[in-house]
C-alpha positions in Angstrom: 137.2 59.2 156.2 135.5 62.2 156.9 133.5 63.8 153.8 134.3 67.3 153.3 131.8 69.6 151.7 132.4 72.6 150.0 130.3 75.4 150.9 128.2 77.0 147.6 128.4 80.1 149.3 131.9 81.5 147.2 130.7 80.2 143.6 128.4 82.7 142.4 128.1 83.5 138.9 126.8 86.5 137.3 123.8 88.8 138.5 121.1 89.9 136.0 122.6 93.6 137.3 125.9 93.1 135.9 124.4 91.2 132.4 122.3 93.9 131.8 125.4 96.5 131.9 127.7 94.4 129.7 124.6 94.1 127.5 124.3 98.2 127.4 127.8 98.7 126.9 127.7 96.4 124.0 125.2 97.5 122.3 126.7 100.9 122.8 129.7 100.0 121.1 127.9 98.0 118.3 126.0 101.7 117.7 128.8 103.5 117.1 130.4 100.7 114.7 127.3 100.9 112.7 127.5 104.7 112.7 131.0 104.3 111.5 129.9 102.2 108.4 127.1 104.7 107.8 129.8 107.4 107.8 132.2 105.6 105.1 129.0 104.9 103.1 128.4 108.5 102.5 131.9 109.7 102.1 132.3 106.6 99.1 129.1 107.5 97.3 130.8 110.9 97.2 134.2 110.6 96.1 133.3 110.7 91.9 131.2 113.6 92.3 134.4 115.3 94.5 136.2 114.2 92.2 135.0 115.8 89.3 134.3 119.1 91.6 138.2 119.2 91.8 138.9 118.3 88.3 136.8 121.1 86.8 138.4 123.7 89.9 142.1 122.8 88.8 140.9 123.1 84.5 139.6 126.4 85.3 142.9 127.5 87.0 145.2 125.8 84.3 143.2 127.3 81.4 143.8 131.3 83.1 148.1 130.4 83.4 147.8 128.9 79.9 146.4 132.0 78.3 148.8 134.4 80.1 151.7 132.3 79.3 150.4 132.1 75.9 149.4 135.4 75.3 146.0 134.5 74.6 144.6 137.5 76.9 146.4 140.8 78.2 147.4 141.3 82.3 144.2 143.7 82.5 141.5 141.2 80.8 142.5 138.4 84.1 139.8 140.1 86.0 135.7 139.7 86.5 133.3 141.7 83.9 132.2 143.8 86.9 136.2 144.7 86.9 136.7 145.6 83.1 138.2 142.2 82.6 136.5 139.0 81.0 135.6 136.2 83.6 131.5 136.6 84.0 130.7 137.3 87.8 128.6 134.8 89.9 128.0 131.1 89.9 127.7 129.6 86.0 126.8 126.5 84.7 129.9 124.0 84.3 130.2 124.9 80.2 133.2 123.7 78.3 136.0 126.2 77.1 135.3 128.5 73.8 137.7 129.7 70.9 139.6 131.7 73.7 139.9 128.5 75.6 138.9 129.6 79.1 135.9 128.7 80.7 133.5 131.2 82.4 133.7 133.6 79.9 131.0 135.1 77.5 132.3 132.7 74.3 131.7 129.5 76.6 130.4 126.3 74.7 127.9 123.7 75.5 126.9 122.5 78.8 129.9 119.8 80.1 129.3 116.2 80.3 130.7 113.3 81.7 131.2 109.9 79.8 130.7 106.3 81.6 131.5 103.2 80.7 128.0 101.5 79.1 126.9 98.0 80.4 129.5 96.5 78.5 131.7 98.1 80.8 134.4 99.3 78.2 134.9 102.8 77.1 134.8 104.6 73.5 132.1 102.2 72.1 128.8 102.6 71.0 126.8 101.9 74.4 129.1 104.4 76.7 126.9 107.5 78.8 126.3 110.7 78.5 125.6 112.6 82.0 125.6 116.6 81.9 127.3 117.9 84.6 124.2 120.0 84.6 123.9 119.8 88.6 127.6 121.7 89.1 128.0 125.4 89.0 131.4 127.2 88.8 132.5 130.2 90.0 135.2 132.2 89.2 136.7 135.1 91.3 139.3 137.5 90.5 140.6 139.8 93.5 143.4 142.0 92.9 146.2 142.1 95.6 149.0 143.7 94.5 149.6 145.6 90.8 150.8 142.2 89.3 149.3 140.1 91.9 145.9 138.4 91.5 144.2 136.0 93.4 142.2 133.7 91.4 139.6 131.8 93.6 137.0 128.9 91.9 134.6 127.8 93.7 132.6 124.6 92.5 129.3 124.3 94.0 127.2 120.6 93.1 124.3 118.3 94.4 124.8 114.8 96.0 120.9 114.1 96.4 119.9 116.4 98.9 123.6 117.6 100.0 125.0 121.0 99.0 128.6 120.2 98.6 131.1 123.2 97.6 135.0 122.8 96.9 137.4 125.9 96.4 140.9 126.3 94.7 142.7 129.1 95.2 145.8 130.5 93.3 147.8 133.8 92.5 148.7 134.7 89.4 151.3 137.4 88.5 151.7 139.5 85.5 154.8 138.4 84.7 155.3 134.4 82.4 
C-alpha cells in the first residue's frame, strides 16, 4: 500500500499580525465597557442629590399655586422684589417656608436640612442625621407674559464634589383659582 502524505503546506494557523489585531480590537472594546461602568458610577452617586434638586424645584412651585388658591398673597405680590412683588431676586440659600408659607421670600426660616437614617439604619430615632442642604441655592423667577399670565421659572443650582449641577422647573400661573 502506498503511504500518502499530507502536505503541511494548507494547515496554517494564526499569524502574530492577525493576534495582535484581535488583541487591539479587544482591548478596544474592553475600554469602552469600562468607560460605560465609569459613566453609570457617576450618574448613581448623583441621583439623591437630583433628587432633592427636584423636590425642592416642585415645593417651591406648589407653595406659589397654594397661596393664590388660598388667598394667602394678591395676583400683583406673585412677582420678584425688583417687580413690586415679594419673591427676593437672585440665587438664595435653600431656607424652609415662613408664616406666609412660601419659600424665597423675605420671612424665610432657617437653613433646610435633610434627615438620614443613623447607623442603626431606621428612621425617627435618636441616632438619625442632620445634613444642611447648605450646598444648594434656589432661585426663583417671575416673568410676566400676559396680564394674568406668569411664568414662574426655579432654578436649583448644587455641588456634587467638584460638579456644578443645575435643574429648572418651569410653570405658568394665571390670576384666576
Amino acid at each position: 500500500m502506498p503511504s500518502s502524505r499530507k502536505s503541511h503546506a494548507c494547515q496554517a494557523g494564526f499569524t502574530l499580525v492577525e493576534t495582535l489585531i484581535s488583541m487591539l480590537i479587544m482591548s478596544g472594546g474592553l475600554l469602552a465597557l469600562a468607560y460605560a461602568f465609569a459613566q453609570g458610577l457617576v450618574v448613581v452617586s448623583t441621583t439623591h442629590p437630583n433628587q432633592v434638586a427636584k423636590e425642592k424645584a416642585s415645593e417651591a412651585i406648589e407653595s406659589v399655586f397654594t397661596s393664590r388658591d388660598t388667598l394667602k398673597i394678591t395676583w400683583a405680590q406673585i412677582r420678584n422684589v425688583g417687580n413690586g412683588g415679594i419673591f427676593l431676586d437672585g440665587p438664595q440659600p435653600v431656607r424652609g417656608p415662613g408664616p406666609d408659607g412660601l419659600v424665597n421670600t423675605a420671612d424665610d426660616a432657617d437653613l433646610e436640612e435633610e434627615i438620614l437614617a443613623g447607623p442603626d439604619n431606621k428612621m425617627g430615632t435618636a441616632d438619625d442625621i442632620s445634613v444642611p442642604l447648605g450646598n444648594y441655592s434656589r432661585e426663583i423667577v417671575i416673568t410676566d407674559i400676559a396680564p394674568n399670565l406668569r411664568q414662574i421659572r426655579v432654578i436649583i443650582r448644587y455641588q456634587i464634589g467638584s460638579l456644578s449641577r443645575d435643574h429648572q422647573l418651569v410653570a405658568y400661573i394665571s390670576a384666576f383659582a
